[in-house]
Residue, then its C-alpha position, 0 to 999 in steps of 0.5 A: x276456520x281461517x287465518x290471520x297474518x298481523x303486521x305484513x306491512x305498517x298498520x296492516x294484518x290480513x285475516x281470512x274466513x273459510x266460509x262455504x257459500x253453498x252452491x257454485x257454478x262452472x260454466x266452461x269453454x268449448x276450447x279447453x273441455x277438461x283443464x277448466x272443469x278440474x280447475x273449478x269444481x274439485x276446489x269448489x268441494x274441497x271448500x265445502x260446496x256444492x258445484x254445478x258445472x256447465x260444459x260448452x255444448x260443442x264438447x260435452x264428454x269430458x265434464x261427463x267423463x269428470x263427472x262420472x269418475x267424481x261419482x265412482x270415487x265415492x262422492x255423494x249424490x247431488x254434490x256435482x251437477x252437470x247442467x247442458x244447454x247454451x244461452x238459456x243454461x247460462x241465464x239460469x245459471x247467472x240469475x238463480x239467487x241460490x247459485x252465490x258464485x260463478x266462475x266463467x272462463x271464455x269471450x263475452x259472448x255467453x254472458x254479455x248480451x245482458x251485462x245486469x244477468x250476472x250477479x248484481x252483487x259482482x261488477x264484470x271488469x275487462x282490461x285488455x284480455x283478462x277479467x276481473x270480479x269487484x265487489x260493488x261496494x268497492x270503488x270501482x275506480x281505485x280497484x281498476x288502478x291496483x290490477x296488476x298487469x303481467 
């Protein structure tokens, strides 16, 4: 699964490999309570994975809300869950080694007291208000100069 472009510039093709990761996670803002769940989880399983979604705990009704039409429209037990909690709920998240990937939307605060919790195999890098994951056996250096700044 997948697909390739050759020759989008001189000496460069691009190929791609659609490869489910198994289980993600969504840990989600107080401050946009459904926009970011639907921007996650419905990608999530439509490439094949499983999804954990992690609400803010100060609005918690529309991931509930989300989650229960996922169920009604038919989707199998066990392919979305909705975990609650605060700190505890996101460590859990960022250090179990079956969760391959995580998609977090909101200030440092969460995630931050412990830079080395998040995925060891992702470096977090800040520039201005945006983040951006890099892989670490990237040069972190020549990824930081090739962000694009809108």
């Amino acid at each position: 699964m997948g697909e390739s472009m050759p020759n989008i510039a001189t000496d460069m093709d691009i190929i791609s490999y659609k490869i489910p990761l198994g289980v993600t996670a969504s840990i989600c803002p107080f401050n946009f309570p459904a926009m970011i769940p639907l921007w996650s989880f419905p990608i999530s399983v439509a490439c094949g994975n499983a999804a954990i979604l992690k609400p803010s705990e100060r609005v918690p009704g529309a991931s509930m809300i989300l989650a229960d039409l996922f169920t009604k429209a038919g989707a199998p037990a066990g392919l979305l869950n909705v975990i609650h909690g605060q700190h505890a709920a996101v460590d859990f998240i960022c250090e179990h080694p079956d969760i391959k990937a995580v998609s977090f939307v909101g200030s440092d605060q969460a995630v931050n007291k412990d830079k080395k919790k998040t995925k060891s195999e992702i470096d977090i890098v800040h520039r201005k208000n945006d983040f951006a994951n890099v892989f670490t056996n990237l040069t972190r250096h020549k990824s930081e100069n090739n962000f694009v700044e809108l």
